[in-house]
C-alpha positions, 0 to 999 in steps of 0.5 A: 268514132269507136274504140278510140279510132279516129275519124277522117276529121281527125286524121285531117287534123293529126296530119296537119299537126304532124307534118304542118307545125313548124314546132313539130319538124325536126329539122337538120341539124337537129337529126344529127343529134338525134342520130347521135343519140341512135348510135349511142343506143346501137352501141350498147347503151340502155335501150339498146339490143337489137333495134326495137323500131324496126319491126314495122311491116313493110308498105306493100309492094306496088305488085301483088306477088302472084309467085309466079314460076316460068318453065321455058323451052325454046330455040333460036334460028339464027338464019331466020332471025327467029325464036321459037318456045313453049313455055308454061307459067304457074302462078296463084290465082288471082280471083280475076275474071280475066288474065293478062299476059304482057307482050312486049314487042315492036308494032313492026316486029310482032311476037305471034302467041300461037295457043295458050292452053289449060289443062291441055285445054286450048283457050281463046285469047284476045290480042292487044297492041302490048297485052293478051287477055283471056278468061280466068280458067282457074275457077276456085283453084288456089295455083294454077299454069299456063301453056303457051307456044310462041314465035318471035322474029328477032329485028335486025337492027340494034334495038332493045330487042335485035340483033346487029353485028352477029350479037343478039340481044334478047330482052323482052323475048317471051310472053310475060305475066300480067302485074296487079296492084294490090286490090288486084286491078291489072296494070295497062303496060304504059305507052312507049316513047321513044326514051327511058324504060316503060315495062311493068314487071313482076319477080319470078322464078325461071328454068330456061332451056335455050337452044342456039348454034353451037360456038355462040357465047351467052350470058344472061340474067342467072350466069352461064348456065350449064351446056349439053350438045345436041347434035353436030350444030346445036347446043343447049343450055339450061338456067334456073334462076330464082327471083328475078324481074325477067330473063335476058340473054345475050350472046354471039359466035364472036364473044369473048367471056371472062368471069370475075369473082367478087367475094365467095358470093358473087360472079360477074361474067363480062361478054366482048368481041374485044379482049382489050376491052374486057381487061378495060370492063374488068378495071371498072368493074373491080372498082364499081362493085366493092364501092356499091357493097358498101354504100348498099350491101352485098347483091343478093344475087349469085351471077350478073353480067355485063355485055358490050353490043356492037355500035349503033345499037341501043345507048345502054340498058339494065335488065334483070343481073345484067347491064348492056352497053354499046361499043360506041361508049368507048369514044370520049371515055362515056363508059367510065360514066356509063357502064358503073351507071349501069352495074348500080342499076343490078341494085336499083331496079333489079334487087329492088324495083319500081314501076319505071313509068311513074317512078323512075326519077328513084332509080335513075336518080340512085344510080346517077348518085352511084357514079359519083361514089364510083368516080369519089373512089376511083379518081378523088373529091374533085371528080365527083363534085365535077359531076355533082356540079354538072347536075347542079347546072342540069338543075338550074336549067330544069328550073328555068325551062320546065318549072312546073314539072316534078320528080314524080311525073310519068314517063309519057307526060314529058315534053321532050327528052331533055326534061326527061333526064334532066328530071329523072337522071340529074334532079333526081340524084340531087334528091337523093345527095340533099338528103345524103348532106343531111343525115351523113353518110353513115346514117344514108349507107344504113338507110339504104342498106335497109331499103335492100333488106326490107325490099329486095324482090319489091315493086317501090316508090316514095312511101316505101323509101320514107318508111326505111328513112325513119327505121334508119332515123328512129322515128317517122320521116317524111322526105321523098313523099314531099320533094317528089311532089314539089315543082322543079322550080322548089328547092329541096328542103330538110327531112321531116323528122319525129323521133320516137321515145324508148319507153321503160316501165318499172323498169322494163322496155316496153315497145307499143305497136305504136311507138313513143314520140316527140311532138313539138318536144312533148314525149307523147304516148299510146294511151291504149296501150301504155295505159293497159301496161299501167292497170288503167281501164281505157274506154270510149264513152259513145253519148259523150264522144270521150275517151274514159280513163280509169285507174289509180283512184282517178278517173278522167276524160280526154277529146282527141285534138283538146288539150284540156282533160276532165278529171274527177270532173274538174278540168286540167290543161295538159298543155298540149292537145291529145293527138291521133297517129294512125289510128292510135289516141296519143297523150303528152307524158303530163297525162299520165303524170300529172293526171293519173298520177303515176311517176314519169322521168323524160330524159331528152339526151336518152331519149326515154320515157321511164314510168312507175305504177307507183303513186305520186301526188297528182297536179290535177288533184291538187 
């Protein structure tokens, strides 16, 4: 142990103090208190301004941004049911010895790379069944581009990527780049099954120019686009797109296009060969938007898109600001559940992502809880506990036929498809409704909120919802690393939650890099800093394994896990054990208190720890 960091024994220690005493959990409705106590803080109390906890730095994303930036040119042959492009993408050299392209095609309708060039150097490439490798050429370049030319065949069938009933739907239809964790390892593109969404993705700058027939309307991932014609039979349109986990179009000779504005920042272009069902999509959508603003802040996009496929294609699908349903919705009214299932994707998955074949229960589970706000403010309370009652019933059957699955279970390790949605869809929007309950939907709009200003343009899981749950809460929370954990046959329980304390000496707010908390109703503070700001002298004694303190006319030791403190050579029980947070040495307030003898005041309601470098009579000198 140097210099007060603490060693794996005592980070083993310090986690199960925290997050394993029952004394310690605050548990609800003890965070309605505390939420009460935030608020006041909010609205001007004491501690209040601008929120002084929030300045954390963000839990890295699951993809190391490379900036990438793709320049695409290409053409659509419609007779032949083909695309043809060249693209360059430029983007920061990873420092890998190999790159990775992410192709994602069918097994039966292959996308050809033709070459890949650097510096109009061709390259030799290997061609895998998802992904093209090739050696680095980059050298100690900082930034560098690829050229590549490709073709891909357009099925003719009503797949993800395809086209059916003259309406063609481009999705994965070019050559993307690879996605690094942030040790820069490469990501294996999962498997696919036959069910939900397994594509890793990374956010990227776009400047599309496609070429199709002249009379075809598109809509894509970055609005209309502008239209230059080419000739007597050809068009182009060109996008630039900022920002965005990929580019998608979709459009047909026989589509309807009507745009509606919502606000001065945001359009939303509807695509139909229907224009009765355009008006039906523009009821929904009126509805839909302003009630997902609200729950989570404004798209920090300026173009989306919904687009209505021909029946028999595929059921319905989020890509980047667009959200594609089929015709066949119509029937039974499933596009009044579906389609604002998709239009909450643009939030979930598009503005904020996460790696679809290990987390998708965060998505799919936000956005079947979106339907039950749309359907609250359409329709009223009684539709949205019908639903809320029928994932309740999903649940109960998840628990009897599949116990010993999880929310966080990847997306090929499933048995069947209905443990897949019962998991991610249903279970996975009761995860998020039990902690709605909890903290009142206030506190849950504030959270989410968050998590779209901290994370917009991010690659997410559990760890990064949990650090946005205790920005919101003013404290540390621990919620959605545990419950995605815990079998399907364990009920959701009560967030963790460690309030942080304001603290204020003589007389100035003061905020550590660690921040004042409760623990077990004991104020702790960060002794390094706290003790720095009070004059003490705080140094780690190597032949004794302590913590020297020095100060005051006072000098003391402490042990990291003990409760007792030697001061002046006698000992003092301090009540509670020192503790370590990440990293930091924390001591309750009696420590500075009663052993350095300094003035304190603890007010619980305020939640504030006030000290004085004035001297008191100390306890320990007594």
């Amino acid at each position: 142990m140097k210099k007060i960091q603490q060693t794996s024994l005592l980070v083993c220690l310090t986690i199960l103090i925290l997050f394993g005493s029952a004394g310690f959990i605050l548990y609800w409705p003890n965070i309605a208190q505390q939420l009460a106590v935030s608020a006041n803080h909010s609205a001007g109390g004491e501690p209040g301004g601008a929120d002084p906890f929030s300045y954390d730095p963000p839990v890295p994303s699951y993809v190391k941004n490379l900036h990438p930036s793709y320049t695409i040119q290409a053409e659509l042959h419609t007779s032949d049911a083909q695309i043809s492009g060249k693209m360059t993408i430029a983007f920061d050299n990873p420092k890998t010895k190999d790159l990775r392209l992410y192709v994602y095609d069918y097994t039966w309708n292959r996308m050809m790379v033709k070459s890949i060039r650097y510096k109009d150097k061709p390259l030799s490439f290997e061609r895998g069944t998802s992904m093209v490798t090739l050696a680095n050429p980059f050298g100690s370049e900082v930034r560098g581009t690829l050229s590549i030319e490709f073709e891909n065949p357009v099925p003719r069938r009503g797949t993800r990527y395809g086209v059916k009933d003259d309406i063609w739907t481009l999705t994965t239809w070019y050559p993307m780049l690879g996605a690094q964790n942030q040790a820069g390892k490469w990501y294996d593109p999962p498997l696919r099954v036959d069910y939900g969404d397994p594509f890793v993705y990374q956010y990227a700058d776009y400047d599309v120019s496609f070429v199709s027939p002249k009379g075809y309307n598109w809509v894509s991932s970055w609005g209309r686009g502008s239209s230059t014609a080419l000739d007597d039979s050809r068009q182009q349109i060109r996008y630039q797109g900022k920002k965005l986990l990929n580019f998608a179009l979709v459009g047909s000779p026989l589509y309807q296009v009507e745009t509606v504005q919502f606000g001065p920042n945001l359009s939303v272009d509807i695509a139909s060969v229907d224009k009765g069902n355009i008006e039906r999509i523009k009821t929904i959508a009126r509805s839909v938007f302003p009630t997902y603003a609200d729950w989570y802040g404004d798209l920090p996009y300026p173009h989306v898109a919904i687009a209505e496929t021909s029946t028999g294609t595929t059921y319905a699908m989020e890509y980047a600001n667009m959200a594609i349903f089929k015709r066949d919705m119509y029937v039974r009214n499933l596009i009044d559940h579906w389609l604002p299932h998709e239009i909450a994707h643009l939030w979930w998955y598009n503005s904020v992502a996460t790696l679809e074949a290990s987390h998708g229960w965060l998505d799919e589970g936000l956005v079947e809880l979106s339907v039950v706000h749309y359907l609250q403010n359409r329709y009223g309370s009684q539709a949205a506990s019908a639903l809320l009652a029928e994932y309740e019933r999903d649940a109960q059957r998840l628990r009897e036929r599949y116990p010993a699955g999880k929310l966080d279970k990847p997306l090929q390790q499933f048995a069947t498809e209905e443990e897949f949605h019962l998991t991610w869809y249903s279970r996975g929007a009761l995860l998020f409704d039990n902690l709605r309950r909890q903290i009142g939907d206030d506190a849950y709009k504030r959270f989410l909120h968050r998590v779209q200003q901290n994370y917009h343009g991010n690659v997410i899981g559990a760890a990064h919802l949990d650090q946005a749950l205790g920005q919101t809460l003013r404290g540390e929370a621990v919620y959605f690393q545990t419950y995605t954990q815990a079998s399907n046959a364990a009920a959701f329980g009560p967030v963790r939650f460690e309030p942080y304390v304001t603290t204020f000496i003589n007389g100035m707010s003061y905020y550590p890099s660690i921040p004042a908390r409760l623990t077990n109703g004991t104020p702790y503070l960060p002794l390094r800093e706290i003790g720095g700001r009070m004059g003490l002298a705080v140094e780690w004694d190597k032949a004794k394994q302590r913590i020297q303190v020095s100060g005051n006319g006072i000098t003391a030791s402490l042990k990291e896990g003990e409760p007792i403190a030697l001061v002046n050579g006698k000992q003092f029980n301090l009540g509670k054990p020192v503790l370590a947070v990440k990293g930091k040495t924390m001591v309750p307030l009696s420590f500075f208190g009663q052993v350095m003898a300094f003035e304190t005041r603890y007010d619980e309601h305020e939640r504030t720890v006030k000290l004085f470098t004035r001297k008191v009579s100390g306890k320990a000198e007594e």
